[in-house]
C-alpha positions as CSV (number, residue, x, y, z in Angstrom):
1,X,0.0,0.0,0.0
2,X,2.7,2.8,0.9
3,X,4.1,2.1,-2.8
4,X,0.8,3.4,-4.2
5,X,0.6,6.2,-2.2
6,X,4.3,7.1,-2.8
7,X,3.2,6.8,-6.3
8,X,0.2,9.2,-6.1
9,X,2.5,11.6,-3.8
10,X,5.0,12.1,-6.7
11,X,2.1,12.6,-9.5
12,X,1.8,15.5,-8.1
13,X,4.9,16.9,-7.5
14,X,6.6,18.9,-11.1
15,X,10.5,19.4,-11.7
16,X,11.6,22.9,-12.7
17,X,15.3,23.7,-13.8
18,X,16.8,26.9,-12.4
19,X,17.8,28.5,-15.5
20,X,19.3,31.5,-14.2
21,X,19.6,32.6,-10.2
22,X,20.6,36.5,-10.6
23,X,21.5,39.2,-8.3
24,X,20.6,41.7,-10.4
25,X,18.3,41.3,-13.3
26,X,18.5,43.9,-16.0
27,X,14.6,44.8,-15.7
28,X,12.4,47.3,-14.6
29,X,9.4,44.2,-13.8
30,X,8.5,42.9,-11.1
31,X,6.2,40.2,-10.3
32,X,6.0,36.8,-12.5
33,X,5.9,36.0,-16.1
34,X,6.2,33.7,-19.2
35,X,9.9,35.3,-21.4
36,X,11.7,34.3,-24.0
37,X,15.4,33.3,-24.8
38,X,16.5,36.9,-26.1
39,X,14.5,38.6,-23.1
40,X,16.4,35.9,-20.8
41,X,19.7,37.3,-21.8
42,X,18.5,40.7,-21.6
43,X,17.8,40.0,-18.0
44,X,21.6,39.2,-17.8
45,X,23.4,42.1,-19.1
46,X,24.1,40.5,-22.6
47,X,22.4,39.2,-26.1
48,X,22.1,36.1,-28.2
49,X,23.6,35.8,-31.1
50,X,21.1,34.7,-34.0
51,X,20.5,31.4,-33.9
52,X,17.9,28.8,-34.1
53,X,16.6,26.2,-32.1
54,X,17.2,22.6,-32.8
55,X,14.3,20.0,-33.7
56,X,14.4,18.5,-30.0
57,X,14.3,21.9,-28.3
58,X,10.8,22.5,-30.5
59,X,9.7,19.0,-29.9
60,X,10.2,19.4,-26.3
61,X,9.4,23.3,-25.2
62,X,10.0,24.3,-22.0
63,X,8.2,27.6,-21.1
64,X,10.8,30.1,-19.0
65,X,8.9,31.7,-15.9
66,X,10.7,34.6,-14.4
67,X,10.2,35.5,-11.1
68,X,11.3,39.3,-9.7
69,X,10.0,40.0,-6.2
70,X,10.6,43.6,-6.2
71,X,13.5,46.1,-6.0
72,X,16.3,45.8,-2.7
73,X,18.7,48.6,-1.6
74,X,22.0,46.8,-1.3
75,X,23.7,43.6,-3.4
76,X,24.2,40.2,-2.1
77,X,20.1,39.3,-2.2
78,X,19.5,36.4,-4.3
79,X,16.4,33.9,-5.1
80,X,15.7,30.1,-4.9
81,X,13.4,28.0,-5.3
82,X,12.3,26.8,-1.4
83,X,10.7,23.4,-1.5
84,X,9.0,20.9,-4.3
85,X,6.5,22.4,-6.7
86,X,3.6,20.9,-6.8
87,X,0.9,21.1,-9.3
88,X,-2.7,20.9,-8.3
89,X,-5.7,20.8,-11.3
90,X,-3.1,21.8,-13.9
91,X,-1.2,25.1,-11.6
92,X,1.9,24.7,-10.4
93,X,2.6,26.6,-7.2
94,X,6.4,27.7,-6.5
95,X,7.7,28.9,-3.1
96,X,10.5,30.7,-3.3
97,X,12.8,31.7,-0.9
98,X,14.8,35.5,-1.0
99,X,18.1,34.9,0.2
100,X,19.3,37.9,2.2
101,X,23.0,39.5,2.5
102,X,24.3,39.1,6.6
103,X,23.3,41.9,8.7
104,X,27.3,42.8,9.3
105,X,28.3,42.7,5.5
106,X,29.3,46.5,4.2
107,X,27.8,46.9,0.9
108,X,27.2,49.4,-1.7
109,X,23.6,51.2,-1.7
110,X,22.1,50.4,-5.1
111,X,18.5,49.3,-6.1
112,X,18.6,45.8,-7.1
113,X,16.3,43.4,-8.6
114,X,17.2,39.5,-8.0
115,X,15.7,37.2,-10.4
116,X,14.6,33.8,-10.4
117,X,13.7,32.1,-14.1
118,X,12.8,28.8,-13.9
119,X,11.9,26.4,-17.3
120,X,8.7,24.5,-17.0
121,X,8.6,21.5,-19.5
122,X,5.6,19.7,-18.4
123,X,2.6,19.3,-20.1
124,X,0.0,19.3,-17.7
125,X,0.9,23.1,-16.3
126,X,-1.3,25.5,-17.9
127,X,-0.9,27.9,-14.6
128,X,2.0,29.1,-12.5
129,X,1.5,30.6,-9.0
130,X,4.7,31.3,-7.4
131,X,4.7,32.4,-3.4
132,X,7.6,33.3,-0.8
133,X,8.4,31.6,2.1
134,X,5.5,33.3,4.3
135,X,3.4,31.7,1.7
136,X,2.6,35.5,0.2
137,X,1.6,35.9,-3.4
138,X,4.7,37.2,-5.5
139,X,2.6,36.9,-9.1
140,X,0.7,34.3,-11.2
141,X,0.6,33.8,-14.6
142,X,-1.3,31.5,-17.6
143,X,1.5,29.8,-19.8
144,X,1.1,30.2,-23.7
145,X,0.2,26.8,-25.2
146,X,2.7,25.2,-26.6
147,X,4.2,25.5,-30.0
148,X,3.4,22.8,-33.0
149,X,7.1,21.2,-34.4
């Protein structure tokens, strides 16, 4: 009996892939949504060269969900995801936790904007809700439907 429930436990838990964990996205959003692969570098200082994608990449998409809780006044803050996601009637939920700089470090006062973008691949996600570690709504989204190859 525990193997079917450990079964029906991991049905409906979802693996994301951290794409990119960023002290200091190059955006002026905040909140949550669905970007592409040119807005993805954007978000790192830089650009893609132009390319395409391969057949597998279109056969398999995987939609990019970035996540920017709001603007801090120092460096060193940082985002990851805290916990399994778990999808419930086709939304995934993401907790995520905002890692903080130590209350003693000497840093320079700037405004900056961590960034969390995570790739979504499976199918059955139509919704993504992502939450902090008080459980506190940072932003939810719809996901585009997939492309055809």
């Amino acid at each position: 009996m525990s193997i079917v429930v450990a079964a029906c436990a991991d049905a409906d838990r979802i693996d994301v892939t951290t794409v990119l964990a960023h002290g200091n996205c190059q955006t002026s959003d905040t909140g949550v949504k669905e970007i592409d692969y040119k807005t993805l570098a954007a978000y790192r200082g830089t650009r893609l060269l132009d390319m395409t994608e391969s057949p597998e990449a279109n056969a398999h998409p995987m939609h990019l969900v970035a996540i920017v809780p709001g603007e801090y006044p120092t460096a060193e803050y940082g985002l990851e995801v805290n916990g399994e996601p778990a999808i419930k009637g086709g939304e995934l939920t993401i907790a995520v936790r905002v890692n903080k700089p130590a209350p003693e470090a000497i840093l320079a006062q700037m405004i900056t904007r961590p960034c969390l973008v995570v790739g979504v691949a499976d199918p059955r996600v139509d919704r993504v809700r992502v939450v902090d570690d008080a459980a506190r709504l940072i932003g939810e989204l719809s996901l585009a439907p997939a492309k055809a190859p």
